[in-house]
C-alpha positions, -999 to 999 in steps of 0.1 A, spaced: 570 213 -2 559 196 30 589 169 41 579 135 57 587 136 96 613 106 86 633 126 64 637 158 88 668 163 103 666 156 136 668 192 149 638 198 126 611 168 146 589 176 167 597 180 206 590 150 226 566 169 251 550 178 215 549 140 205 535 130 242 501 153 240 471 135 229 470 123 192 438 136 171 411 113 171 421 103 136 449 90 148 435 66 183 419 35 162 455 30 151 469 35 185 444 6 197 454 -14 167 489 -18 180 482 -19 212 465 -48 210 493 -63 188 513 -60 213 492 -79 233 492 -109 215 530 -108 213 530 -111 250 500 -118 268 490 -121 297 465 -148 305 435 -159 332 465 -189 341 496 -160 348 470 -141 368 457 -171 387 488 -183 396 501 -151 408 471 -150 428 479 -186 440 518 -172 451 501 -152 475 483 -174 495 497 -181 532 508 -215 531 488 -247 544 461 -227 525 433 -252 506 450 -238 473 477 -228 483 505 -244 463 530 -250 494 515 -266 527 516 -255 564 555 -262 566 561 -244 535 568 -276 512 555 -275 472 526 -299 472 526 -324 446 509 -313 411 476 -323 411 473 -354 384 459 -343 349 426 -361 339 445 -378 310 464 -396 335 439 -407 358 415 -417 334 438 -434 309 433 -470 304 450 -497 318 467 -525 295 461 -554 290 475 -580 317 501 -602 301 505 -638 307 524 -631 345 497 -609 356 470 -626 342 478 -659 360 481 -642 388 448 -624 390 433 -655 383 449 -675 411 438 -643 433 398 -646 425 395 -674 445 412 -660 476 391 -628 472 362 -645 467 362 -666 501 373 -634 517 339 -617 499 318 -641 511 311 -626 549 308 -592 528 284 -606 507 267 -620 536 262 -591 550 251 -570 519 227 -594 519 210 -593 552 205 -556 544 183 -566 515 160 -585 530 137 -584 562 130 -620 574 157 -638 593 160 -670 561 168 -639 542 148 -648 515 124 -615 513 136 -590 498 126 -560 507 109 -534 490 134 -514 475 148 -545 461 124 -562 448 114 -528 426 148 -527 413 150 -565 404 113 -559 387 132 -533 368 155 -556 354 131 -584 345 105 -555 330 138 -546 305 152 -579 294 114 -591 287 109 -559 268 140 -566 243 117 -594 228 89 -574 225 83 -584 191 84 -622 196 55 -636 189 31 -659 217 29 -688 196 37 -711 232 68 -727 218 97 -736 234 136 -745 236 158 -758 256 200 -751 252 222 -765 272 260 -769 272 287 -765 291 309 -732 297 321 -720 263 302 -745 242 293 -719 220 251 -720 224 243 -685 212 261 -692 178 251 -727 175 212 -719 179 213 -682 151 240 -707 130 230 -733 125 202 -751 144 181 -728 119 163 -709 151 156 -673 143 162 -656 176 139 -624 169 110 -650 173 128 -657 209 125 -643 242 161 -657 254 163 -664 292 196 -668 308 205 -662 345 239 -649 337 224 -621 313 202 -614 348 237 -611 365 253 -591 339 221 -563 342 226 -566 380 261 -554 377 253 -525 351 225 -512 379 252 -514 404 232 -541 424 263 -566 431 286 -556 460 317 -538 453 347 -564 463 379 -552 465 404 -567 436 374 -579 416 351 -566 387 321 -566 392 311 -599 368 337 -617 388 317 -612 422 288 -619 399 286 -655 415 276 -645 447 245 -633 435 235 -667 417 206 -673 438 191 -633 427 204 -637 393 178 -671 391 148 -655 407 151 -626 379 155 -648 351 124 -669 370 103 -639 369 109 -625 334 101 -662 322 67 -665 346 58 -633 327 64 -653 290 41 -681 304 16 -658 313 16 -645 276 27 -677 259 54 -661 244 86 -684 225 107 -686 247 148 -699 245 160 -713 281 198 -709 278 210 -732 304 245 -754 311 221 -782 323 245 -783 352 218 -796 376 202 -831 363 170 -823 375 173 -788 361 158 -795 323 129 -817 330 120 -790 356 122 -765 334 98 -788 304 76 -794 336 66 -760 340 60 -749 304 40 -777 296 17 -766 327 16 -735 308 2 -748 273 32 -747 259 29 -770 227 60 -774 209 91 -777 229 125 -784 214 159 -792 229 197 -781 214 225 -797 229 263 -785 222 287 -809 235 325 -800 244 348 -818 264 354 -811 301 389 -796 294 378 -777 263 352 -757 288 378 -748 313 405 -735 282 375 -717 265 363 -704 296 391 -690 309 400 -672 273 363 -655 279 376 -645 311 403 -628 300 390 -609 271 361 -595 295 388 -588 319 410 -571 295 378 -553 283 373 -542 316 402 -528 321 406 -506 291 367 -492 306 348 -515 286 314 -537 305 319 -554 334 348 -580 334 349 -615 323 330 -639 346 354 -666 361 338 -703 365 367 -721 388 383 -751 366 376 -775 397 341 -767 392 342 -770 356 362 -805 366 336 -814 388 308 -819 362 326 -852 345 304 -881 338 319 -911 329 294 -923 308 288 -890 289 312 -871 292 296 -843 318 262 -845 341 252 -814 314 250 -842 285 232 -862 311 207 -839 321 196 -836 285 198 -875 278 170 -878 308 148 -849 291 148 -860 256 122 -881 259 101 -853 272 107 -831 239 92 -829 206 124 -830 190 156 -828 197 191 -821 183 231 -826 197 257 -807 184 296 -813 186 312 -778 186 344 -792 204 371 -784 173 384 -745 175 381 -733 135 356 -759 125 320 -757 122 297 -775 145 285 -809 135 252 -825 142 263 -861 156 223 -867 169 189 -859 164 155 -870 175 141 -897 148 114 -895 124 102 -859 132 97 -837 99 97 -808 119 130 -810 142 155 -783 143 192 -777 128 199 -789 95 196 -821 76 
């Protein structure tokens, strides 16, 4: 009877320089098998090899892992680290950023200045040149084609309101004004588009909506153009304006009427002077918090003395006043008091004895 190798006595196995000849071909795929078992037990990977390779460089070497004096560089830092978010700012921080805008933004001025004279070619620098003008053309081409399906019925409204009175909601809300029959027009979308093309200078400790103000005057020829292209069509149109300048709505009326526009309405939404500088600044912050967990473009940042500096003593803000001066030029018209956090806005005026004037009854 044939005994298993294991149970020989030991004087009975086979000689080692037996056991060391070639095994029989039967006998190989199992000799791979554990060989590469043994493999996995303790491998050896592309990383041991590399960095082997990487202990023999001669120092000061581009990959070298020590420089020319022989010191350990610093690990490179992973790409979780240097793109991780950063926090929000808490209160500390955040007051402070805002108390730095202004300072950065006089500094940014003579940058600005300077950015722009490379944009244009006459010496008012007020031509742009051609490069420019093709990329502002690109913007107006865009936000014109997001109303694409508004009809050209040639009617028209006016919003107006201060910083953070809330115009956007008030008008889809409930002034009744269904914004897919709209083309909206506002200069601050225009800036916000600039800053996503990257056509804003890049100033140091700001975003890019914070040096957003700079570019007011661009930012109002874009939204100028995209609107001239409405009139040409006699497309509805929304102007979303603060009414800032008194002038600014019965301009605005002027021009569309010139066009054949036939219907044009006017929404007011009236806060208080200090509710625009609390709401505006908590805009601020959430775009600026946004911005800095890599979300858009940062908050934009309207100064409170500026905000301050639009008080009217006999209504409240020159905004209000604007639109007082330009009722008369509308078909109807509607005010709005939206200045009470959790409370729905209230109609407190309207145009009397039209059938056909906006927001509800």
């Amino acid at each position: 009877m044939k005994v298993p190798a294991r149970d020989m006595p030991s004087s009975d196995r086979l000689p080692d320089e037996v056991s060391a000849l070639p095994r029989s071909p039967a006998t190989v795929p199992q000799q791979q098998l554990l060989e590469r078992l043994q493999r996995l037990e303790r491998p050896v990977g592309d990383r041991d090899k590399l960095r082997d390779r990487l202990s023999r460089l001669e120092p000061g070497h581009p990959s070298s892992p020590w420089d020319e004096r022989g010191v350990p560089r610093p690990p490179e830092p992973r790409p979780a680290d240097v793109d991780r978010p950063r926090p929000p700012l808490n209160d500390v921080e955040y007051a402070a950023h805002r108390d730095e805008i202004g300072a950065a933004l006089r500094e940014a001025h003579g940058v600005y200045k300077a950015f722009r004279e490379r944009q244009t070619v006459n010496p008012d620098r007020d031509i742009w040149t051609a490069d420019r003008v093709a990329r502002q053309d690109e913007i107006a081409a865009r936000l014109y084609a997001e109303a694409a399906g508004a009809p050209c019925e040639r009617k028209a409204i006016i919003a107006g309101g201060l910083g953070g009175s809330g115009k956007t909601t008030v008008l889809a809300e409930y002034a009744g004004v269904d914004l897919s029959r709209y083309l909206v027009i506002n200069p601050d979308r225009c800036k916000e588009e600039m800053a996503r093309s990257g056509m804003l200078p890049d100033i140091e400790r700001l975003s890019p909506m914070e040096a957003s103000g700079l570019a007011h005057e661009e930012s109002s020829y874009i939204a100028k153009q995209v609107a001239l292209r409405a009139y040409a069509e006699g497309k509805n149109v929304i102007w979303d304006i603060t009414m800032s300048r008194p002038e600014s709505a019965v301009e605005r009326i002027s021009e569309l009427r010139a066009a054949g526009y036939g219907r044009i309405e006017g929404v007011f939404v009236d806060i208080p002077i200090e509710t625009s500088v609390a709401r505006s600044e908590a805009r601020h912050r959430r775009g600026h918090d946004n911005y800095l967990a890599g979300e858009g473009m940062g908050g934009r940042y309207p100064p409170p003395e500026l905000i301050r500096s639009q008080a009217d003593e006999e209504h409240g803000s020159i905004n209000r006043r604007a639109f007082e001066e330009a009722k008369p030029l509308m078909d109807a018209w509607v005010v709005f008091d939206n200045s009470v956090d959790d409370r729905p806005p209230i109609v407190i005026e309207r145009s009397p004895d039209n059938p056909e004037m906006i927001g509800p009854e």
